[in-house]
C-alpha positions as CSV (number, residue, x, y, z in Angstrom):
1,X,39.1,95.0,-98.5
2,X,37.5,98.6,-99.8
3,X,40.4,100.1,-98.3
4,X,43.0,98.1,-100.4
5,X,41.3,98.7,-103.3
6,X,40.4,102.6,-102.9
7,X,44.2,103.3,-102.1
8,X,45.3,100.6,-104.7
9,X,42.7,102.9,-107.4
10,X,44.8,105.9,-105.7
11,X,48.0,104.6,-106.8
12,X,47.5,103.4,-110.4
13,X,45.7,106.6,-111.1
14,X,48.6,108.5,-110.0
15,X,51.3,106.8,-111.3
16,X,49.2,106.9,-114.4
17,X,49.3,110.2,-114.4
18,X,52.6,110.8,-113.7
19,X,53.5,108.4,-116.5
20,X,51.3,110.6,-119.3
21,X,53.1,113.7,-117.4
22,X,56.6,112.3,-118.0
23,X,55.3,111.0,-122.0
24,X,54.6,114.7,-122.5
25,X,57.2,116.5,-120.8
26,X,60.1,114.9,-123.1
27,X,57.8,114.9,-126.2
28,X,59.4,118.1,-127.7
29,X,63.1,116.7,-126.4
30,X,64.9,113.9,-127.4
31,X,65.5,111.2,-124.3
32,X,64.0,108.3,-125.4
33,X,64.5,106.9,-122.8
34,X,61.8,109.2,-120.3
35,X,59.4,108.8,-122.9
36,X,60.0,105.0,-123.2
37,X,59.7,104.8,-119.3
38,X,56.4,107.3,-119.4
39,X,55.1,105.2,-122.0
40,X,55.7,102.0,-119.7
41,X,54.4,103.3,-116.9
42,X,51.1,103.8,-118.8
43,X,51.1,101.0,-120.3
44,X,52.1,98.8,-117.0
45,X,49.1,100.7,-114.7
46,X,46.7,101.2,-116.9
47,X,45.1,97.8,-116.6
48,X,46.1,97.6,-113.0
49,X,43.7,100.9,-112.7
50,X,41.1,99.3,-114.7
51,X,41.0,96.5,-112.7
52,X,40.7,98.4,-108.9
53,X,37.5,100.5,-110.3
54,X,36.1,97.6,-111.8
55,X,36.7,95.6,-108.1
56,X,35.8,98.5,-106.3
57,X,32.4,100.2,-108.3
58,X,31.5,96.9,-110.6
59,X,32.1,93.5,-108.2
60,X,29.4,91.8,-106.6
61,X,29.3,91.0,-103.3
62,X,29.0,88.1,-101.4
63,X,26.0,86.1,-103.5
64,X,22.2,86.4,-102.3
65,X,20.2,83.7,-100.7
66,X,16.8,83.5,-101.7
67,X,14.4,81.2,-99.5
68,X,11.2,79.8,-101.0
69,X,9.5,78.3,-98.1
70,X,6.5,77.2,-100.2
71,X,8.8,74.8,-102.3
72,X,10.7,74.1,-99.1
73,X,14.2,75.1,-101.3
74,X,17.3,77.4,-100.4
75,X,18.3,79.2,-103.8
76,X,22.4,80.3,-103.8
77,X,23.6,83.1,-106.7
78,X,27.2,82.7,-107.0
79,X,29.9,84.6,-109.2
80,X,33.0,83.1,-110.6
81,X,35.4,85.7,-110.2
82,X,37.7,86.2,-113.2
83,X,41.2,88.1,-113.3
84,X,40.3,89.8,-116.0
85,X,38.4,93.2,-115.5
86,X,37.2,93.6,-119.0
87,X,35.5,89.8,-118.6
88,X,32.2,89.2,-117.6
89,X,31.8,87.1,-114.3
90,X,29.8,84.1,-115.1
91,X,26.9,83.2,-112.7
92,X,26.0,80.1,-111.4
93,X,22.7,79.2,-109.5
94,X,22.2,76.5,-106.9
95,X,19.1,75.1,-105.0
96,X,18.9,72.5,-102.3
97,X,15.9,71.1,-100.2
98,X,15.6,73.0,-97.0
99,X,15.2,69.6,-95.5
100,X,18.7,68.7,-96.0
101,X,20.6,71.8,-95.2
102,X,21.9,72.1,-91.5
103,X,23.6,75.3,-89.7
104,X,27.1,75.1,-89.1
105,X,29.0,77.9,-87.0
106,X,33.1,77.7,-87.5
107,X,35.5,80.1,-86.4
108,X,38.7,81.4,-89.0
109,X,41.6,83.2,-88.5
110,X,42.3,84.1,-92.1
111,X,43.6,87.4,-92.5
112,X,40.6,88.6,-94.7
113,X,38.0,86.1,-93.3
114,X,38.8,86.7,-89.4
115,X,35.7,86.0,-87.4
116,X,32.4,83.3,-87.1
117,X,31.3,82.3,-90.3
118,X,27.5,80.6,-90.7
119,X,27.1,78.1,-93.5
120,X,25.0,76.1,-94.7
121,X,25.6,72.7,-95.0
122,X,24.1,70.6,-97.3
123,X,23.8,66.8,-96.5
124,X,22.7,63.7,-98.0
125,X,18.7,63.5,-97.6
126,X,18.5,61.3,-94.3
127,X,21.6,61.7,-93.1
128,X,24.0,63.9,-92.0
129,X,27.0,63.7,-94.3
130,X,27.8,66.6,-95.8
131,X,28.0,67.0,-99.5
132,X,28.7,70.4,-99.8
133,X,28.4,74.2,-97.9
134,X,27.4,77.5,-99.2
135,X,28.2,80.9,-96.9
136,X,25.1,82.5,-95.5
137,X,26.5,85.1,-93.1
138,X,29.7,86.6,-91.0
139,X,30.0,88.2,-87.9
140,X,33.8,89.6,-86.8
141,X,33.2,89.1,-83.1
142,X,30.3,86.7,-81.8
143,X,29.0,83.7,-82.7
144,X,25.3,84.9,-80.7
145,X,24.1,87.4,-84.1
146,X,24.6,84.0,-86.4
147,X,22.5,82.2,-84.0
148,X,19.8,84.5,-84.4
149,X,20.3,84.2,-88.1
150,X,19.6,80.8,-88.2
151,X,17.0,80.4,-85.3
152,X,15.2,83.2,-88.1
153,X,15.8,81.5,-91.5
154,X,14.2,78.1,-89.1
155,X,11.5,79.4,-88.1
156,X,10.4,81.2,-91.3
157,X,11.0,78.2,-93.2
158,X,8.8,76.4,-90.4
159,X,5.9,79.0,-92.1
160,X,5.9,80.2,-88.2
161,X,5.5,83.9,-87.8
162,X,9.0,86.0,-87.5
163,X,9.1,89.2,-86.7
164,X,10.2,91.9,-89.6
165,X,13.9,92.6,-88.3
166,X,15.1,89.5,-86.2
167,X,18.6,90.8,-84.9
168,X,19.2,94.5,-84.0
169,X,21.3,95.5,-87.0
170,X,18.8,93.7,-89.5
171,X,19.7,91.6,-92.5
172,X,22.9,90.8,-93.4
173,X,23.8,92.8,-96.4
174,X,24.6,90.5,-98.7
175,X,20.9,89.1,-98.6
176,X,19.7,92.7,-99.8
177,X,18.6,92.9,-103.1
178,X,21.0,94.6,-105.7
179,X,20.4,95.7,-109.0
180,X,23.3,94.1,-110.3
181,X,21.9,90.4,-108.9
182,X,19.7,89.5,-112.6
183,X,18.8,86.1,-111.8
184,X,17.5,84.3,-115.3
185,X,13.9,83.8,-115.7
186,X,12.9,80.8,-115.0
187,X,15.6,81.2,-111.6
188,X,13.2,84.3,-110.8
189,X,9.8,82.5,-111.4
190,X,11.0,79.2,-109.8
191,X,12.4,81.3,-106.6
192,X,9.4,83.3,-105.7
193,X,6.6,81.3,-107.0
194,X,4.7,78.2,-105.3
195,X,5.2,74.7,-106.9
């Protein structure tokens, strides 16, 4: 998906540039008609090149998972992506009881998702009807690596002792901190604070 929107950034910037180019080129003649296209081809890519950077440099990734295993909880950041560059994304953040969230492993063939997925799936306390999943990890080719992931987020939430980098390519990388994650106060304190 960085690809797509490096080259799509690539292509608004240039025909940007050639519409300003084509604006000035005819502003000391009189074809309208250049400077009406130049002028709409500004006008046309300039939000399109807004929104690439913004997807590119300013777009959060997949949301964090926080584990509190002294409150037993699972705590999901989320963003609600908006179409609108200029727009703030709105953040929303979930807990559950570790108790009632169960691994689930599913393959898809989606052209963007392609791969084993890992989620989380949260059931009704005592049972095992879901209610709802959340994402915790991806993995393109096996299914073995998001064993490991949950075998590790078990048996730290077990208090057992884990060892500091459970699979050979470490934490998934949307579980590393960013700057751009600002989880409200009382989200921060309740997260990483005992009960």
């Amino acid at each position: 998906m960085g690809g797509m929107l490096i080259c799509g950034i690539f292509i608004s910037i240039f025909t940007f540039g050639i519409g300003i180019l084509g604006f000035v080129l005819q502003m000391g003649h009189d074809d309208y008609v250049m400077i009406f296209l130049g002028m709409t081809a500004v006008c046309a890519f300039s939000p399109l090149a807004l929104f690439t950077l913004k997807m590119y440099f300013v777009q959060p990734r997949d949301q964090p998972i926080r584990l509190n295993r002294k409150r037993q909880k699972i705590y999901i950041f989320e963003y609600k992506r908006t179409f609108f560059p200029w727009l703030k994304w709105p953040v929303t953040i979930r807990s559950y009881n570790w108790a009632d969230v169960r691994g689930e492993i599913r393959y898809s063939s989606d052209r963007y998702n392609m791969g084993f997925q890992l989620f989380g799936s949260v059931c009704e306390p005592g049972t095992n009807k879901v209610v709802t999943r959340f994402l915790i990890a991806k993995e393109r080719s096996s299914q073995e690596m998001l064993c490991q992931i949950w075998s590790y987020l078990s048996v730290y939430m077990q208090h057992d002792s884990v060892t500091a980098d459970p699979v050979e390519t470490g934490r998934p990388d949307d579980w590393c901190p960013r700057k751009a994650d600002r989880w409200p106060d009382d989200m921060e304190r309740e997260s990483t604070t005992a009960p």
